[in-house]
C-alpha positions in Angstrom: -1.5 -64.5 -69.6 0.3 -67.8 -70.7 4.1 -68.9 -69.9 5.9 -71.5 -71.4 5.6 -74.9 -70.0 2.7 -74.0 -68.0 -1.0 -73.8 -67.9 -3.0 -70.4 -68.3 -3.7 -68.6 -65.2 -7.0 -68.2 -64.7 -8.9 -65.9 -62.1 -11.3 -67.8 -59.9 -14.8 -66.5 -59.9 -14.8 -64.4 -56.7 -11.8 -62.5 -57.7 -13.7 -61.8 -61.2 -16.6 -60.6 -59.9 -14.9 -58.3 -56.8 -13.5 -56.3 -60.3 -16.6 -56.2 -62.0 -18.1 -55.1 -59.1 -16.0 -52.6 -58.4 -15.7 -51.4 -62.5 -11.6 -51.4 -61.8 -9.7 -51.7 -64.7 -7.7 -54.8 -65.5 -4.9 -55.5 -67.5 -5.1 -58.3 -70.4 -1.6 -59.6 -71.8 -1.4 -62.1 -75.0 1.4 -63.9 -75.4 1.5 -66.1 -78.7 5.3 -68.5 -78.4 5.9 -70.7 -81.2 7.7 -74.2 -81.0 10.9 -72.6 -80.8 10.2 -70.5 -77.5 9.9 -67.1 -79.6 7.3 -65.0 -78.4 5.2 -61.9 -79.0 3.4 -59.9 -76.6 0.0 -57.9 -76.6 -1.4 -56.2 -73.9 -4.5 -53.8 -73.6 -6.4 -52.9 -70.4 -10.3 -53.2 -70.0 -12.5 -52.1 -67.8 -15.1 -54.7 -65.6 -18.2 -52.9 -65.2 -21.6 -54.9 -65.2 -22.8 -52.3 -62.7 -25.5 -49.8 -64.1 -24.9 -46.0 -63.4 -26.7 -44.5 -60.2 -30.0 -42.4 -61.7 -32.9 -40.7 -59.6 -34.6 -37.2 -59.6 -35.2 -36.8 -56.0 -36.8 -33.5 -56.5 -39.4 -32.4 -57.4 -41.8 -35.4 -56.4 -43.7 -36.8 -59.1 -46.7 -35.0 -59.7 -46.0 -31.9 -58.2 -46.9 -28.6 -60.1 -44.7 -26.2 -60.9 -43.4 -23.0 -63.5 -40.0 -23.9 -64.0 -38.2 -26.7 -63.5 -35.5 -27.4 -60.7 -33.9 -30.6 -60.7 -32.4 -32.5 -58.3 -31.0 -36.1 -58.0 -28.3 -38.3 -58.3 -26.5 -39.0 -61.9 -23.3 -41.1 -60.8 -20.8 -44.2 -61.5 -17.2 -45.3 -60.5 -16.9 -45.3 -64.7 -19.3 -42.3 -65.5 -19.7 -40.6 -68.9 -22.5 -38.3 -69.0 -26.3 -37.4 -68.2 -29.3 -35.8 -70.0 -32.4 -34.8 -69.2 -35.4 -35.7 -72.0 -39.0 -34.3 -71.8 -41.7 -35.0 -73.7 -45.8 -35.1 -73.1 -47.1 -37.9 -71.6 -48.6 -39.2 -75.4 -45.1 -38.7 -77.0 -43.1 -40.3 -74.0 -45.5 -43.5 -74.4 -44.5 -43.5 -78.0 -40.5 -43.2 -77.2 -40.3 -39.4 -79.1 -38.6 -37.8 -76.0 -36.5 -34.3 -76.7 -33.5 -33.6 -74.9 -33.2 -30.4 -73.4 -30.1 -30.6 -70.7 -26.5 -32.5 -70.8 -24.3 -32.7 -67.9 -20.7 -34.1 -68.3 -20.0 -34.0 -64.6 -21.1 -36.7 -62.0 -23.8 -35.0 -59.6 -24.6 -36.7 -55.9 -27.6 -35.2 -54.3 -27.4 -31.9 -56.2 -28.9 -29.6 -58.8 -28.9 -31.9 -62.1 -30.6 -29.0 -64.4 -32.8 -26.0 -63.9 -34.6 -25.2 -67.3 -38.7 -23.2 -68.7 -40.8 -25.0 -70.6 -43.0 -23.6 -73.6 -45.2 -26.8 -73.3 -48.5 -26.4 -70.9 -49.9 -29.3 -68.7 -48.8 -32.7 -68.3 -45.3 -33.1 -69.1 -42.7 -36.8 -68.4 -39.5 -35.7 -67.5 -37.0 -38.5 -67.4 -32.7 -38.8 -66.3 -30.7 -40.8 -68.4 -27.1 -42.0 -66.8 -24.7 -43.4 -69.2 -21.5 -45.2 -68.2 -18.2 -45.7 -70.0 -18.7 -49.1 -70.9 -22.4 -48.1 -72.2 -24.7 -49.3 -69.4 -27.8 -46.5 -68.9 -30.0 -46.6 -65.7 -32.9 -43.9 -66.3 -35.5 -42.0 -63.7 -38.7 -40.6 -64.4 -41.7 -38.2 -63.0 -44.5 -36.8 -64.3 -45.7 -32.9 -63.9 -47.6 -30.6 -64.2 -45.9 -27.5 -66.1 -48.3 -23.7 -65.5 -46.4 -21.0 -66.7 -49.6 -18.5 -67.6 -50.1 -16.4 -64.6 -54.0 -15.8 -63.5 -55.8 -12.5 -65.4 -55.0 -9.3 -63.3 -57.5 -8.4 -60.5 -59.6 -5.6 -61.5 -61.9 -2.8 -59.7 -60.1 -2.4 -56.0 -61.8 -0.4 -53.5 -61.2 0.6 -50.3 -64.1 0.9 -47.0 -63.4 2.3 -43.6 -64.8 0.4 -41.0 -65.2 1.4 -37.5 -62.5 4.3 -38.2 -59.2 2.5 -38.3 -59.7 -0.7 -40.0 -59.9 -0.9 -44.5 -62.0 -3.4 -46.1 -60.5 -4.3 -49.5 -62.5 -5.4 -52.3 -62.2 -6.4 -55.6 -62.9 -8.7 -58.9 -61.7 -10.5 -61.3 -58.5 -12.8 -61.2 -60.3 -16.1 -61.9 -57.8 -19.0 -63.1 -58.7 -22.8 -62.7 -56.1 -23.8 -60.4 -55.6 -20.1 -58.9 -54.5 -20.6 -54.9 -55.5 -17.0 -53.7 -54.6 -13.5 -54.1 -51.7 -11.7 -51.8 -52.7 -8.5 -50.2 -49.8 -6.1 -49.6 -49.4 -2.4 -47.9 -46.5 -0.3 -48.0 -44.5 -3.1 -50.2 -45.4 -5.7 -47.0 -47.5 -8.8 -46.9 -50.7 -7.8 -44.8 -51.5 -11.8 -44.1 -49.0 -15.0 -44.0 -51.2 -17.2 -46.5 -53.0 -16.0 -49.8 -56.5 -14.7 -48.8 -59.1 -17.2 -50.8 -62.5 -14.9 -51.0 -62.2 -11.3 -53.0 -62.2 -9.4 -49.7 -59.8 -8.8 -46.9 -60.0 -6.7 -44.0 -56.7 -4.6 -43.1 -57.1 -3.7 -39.1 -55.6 -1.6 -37.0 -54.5 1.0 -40.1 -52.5 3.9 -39.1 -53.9 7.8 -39.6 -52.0 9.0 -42.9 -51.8 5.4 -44.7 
């Protein structure tokens, strides 16, 4: 701003950056005055932002292996506009071919950012992209592993008596490169706390009538 008969004010450097910093808004007036002290004035407001959005997938951890996808993170900023989440495979995200398959239009602050299936199998980048108001992007990125294809059923189950009240289980089949182990149940109810790796189990203790 610039009145007659005196030089323009001008913010020192601190001040200047304190707004940018902050990404407050500041007001900018124009004031043209012509020999014979007639004026005009133009004002517009602007925003001070140098200060890149707030992005990070905090879960899951990069690497992890999973079915779906659950994501949560941060996607903020004092002058926020939007985020999206892009995929692609590891070959296509090298190349800069990413797909988008989520857009939020909310700020998030450690929170669900998207929960989304997959078709794609196997390695897959998944990267958050923060955009601001005045354009600035910060972006996040993991890899995983996506396995949606559940093992082949177990086949050929039988069922032992041993020493009158305990069952030995036994059965085939159910092979999968990355399979964990198989979950025995009776009655609708987990018969042991972890997956049993081997293809028998011994149920003890068994009621008369079960």
């Amino acid at each position: 701003q610039q009145v007659p008969g005196r030089a323009p004010d001008v913010l020192p450097a601190p001040v200047l950056d304190q707004l940018e910093a902050k990404g407050l808004p500041v007001q900018v007036v124009l004031r043209a005055v012509d020999a014979a002290g007639n004026e005009s004035v133009s004002e517009v407001v602007v925003t001070v932002d140098a200060t890149p959005p707030e992005a990070a997938i905090l879960s899951p951890e990069d690497g992890e292996e999973t079915g779906g996808i659950w994501l949560a993170g941060i996607a903020d900023d004092a002058n926020f506009v939007q985020y999206r989440i892009d995929v692609a495979t590891p070959q296509d995200a090298a190349a800069g071919a990413w797909s988008t398959v989520f857009v939020g239009d909310s700020p998030v602050r450690d929170n669900s950012l998207a929960n989304f299936q997959l078709a794609m199998q196997g390695q897959v980048r998944v990267r958050l992209v923060v955009t601001d108001a005045v354009g600035l992007e910060s972006v996040d990125e993991i890899g995983l592993i996506v396995d949606t294809l559940p093992p082949p059923v177990p086949v050929a189950l039988i069922a032992q008596i041993e020493g009158g009240i305990h069952v030995r289980l036994a059965w085939q089949g159910g092979d999968a490169p990355d399979l964990a182990g198989f979950h025995v149940y009776r009655e609708g109810e987990y018969l042991f706390d972890d997956p049993v790796a081997g293809r028998t189990a011994l149920d003890v203790d068994v009621a008369e009538g079960i």
